[in-house]
C-alpha positions in Angstrom: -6.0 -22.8 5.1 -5.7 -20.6 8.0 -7.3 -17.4 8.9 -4.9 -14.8 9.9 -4.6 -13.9 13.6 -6.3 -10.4 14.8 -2.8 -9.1 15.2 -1.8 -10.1 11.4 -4.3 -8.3 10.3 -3.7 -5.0 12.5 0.3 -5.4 11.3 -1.0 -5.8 7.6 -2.7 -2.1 7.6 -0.8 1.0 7.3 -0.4 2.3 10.6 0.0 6.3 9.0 -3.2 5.5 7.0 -5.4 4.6 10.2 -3.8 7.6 11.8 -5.1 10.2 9.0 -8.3 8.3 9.4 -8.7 8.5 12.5 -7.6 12.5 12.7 -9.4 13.9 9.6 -12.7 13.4 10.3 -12.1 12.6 13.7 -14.9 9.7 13.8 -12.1 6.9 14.8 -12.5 5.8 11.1 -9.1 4.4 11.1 -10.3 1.5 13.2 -13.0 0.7 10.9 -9.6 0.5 8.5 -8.0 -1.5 10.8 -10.8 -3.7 11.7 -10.8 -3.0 15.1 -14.4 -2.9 16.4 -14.3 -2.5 20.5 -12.3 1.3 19.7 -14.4 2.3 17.4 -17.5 1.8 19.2 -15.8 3.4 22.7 -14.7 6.4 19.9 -18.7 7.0 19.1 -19.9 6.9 23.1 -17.2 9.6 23.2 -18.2 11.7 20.3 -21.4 11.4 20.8 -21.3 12.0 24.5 -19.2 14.8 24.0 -22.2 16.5 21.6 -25.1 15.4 24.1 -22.9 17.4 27.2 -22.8 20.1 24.8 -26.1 20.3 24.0 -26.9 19.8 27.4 -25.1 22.9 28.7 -26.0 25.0 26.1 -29.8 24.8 26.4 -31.5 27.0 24.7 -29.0 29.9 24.3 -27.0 29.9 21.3 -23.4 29.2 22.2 -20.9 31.3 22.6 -17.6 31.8 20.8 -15.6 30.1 23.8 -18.6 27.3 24.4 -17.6 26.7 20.6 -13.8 26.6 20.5 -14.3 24.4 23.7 -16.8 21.9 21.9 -14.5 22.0 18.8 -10.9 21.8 20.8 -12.7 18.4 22.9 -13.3 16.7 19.5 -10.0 17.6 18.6 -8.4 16.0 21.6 -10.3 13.0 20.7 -9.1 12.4 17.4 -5.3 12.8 18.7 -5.8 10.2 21.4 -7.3 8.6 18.8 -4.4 8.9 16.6 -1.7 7.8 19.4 -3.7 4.9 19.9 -4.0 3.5 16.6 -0.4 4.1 15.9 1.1 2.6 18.8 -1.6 -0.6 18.7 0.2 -0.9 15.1 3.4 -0.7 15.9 3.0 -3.0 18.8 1.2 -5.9 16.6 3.9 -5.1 13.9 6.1 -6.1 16.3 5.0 -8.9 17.8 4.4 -10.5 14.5 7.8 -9.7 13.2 9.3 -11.2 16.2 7.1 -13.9 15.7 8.4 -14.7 12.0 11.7 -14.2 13.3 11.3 -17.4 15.7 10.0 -19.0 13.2 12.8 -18.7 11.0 15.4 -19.2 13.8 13.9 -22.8 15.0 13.9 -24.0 11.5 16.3 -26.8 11.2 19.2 -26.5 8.5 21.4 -29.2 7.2 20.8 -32.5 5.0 18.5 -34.1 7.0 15.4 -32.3 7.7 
């Protein structure tokens, strides 16, 4: 029995599924669907850096109405790059994996004699 590769798996998700994921609730949860750990993790530090600048800056003042649509248009930016990543990292392993059936196929011998 073998284990199917990393990109096998990433071609076996839904790449519009990890997209919505990722977007929605903007937490990079679409690479938690697509089992991609290393994104994920850089997607947190982001987030979460992205709250401690605010927080940061703010101080003690209670934010303004630009300081908000600032902090809410950064996470928002994030979950698009977010969403370009995932789909292009699925299309690309969709890809390779399909090109790598179709060698498969093509070396294959035909005839009698196998």
């Amino acid at each position: 029995m073998s284990y199917p590769s990393r990109d096998e798996i990433l071609a076996s998700s839904k790449g519009w599924v990890a997209s919505f994921l990722n977007f929605l609730p903007g937490l990079g949860s679409g690479y938690l669907y697509q089992r991609r750990w290393k994104p994920y993790c850089f997607t947190i530090t982001a987030i979460t850096a992205w709250f401690a600048l605010g927080i940061f800056l703010q101080g003690d003042s209670e934010p303004s109405q630009k300081e908000q649509i600032i902090g809410i248009s950064g996470l928002l930016f994030i979950s698009i790059v977010t969403v370009l990543e995932a789909n292009l990292a699925f299309k690309k392993a969709s890809n390779k994996t399909k090109a790598e059936k179709d060698k498969i196929i093509f070396h294959e011998k035909k005839g009698w004699f196998k």
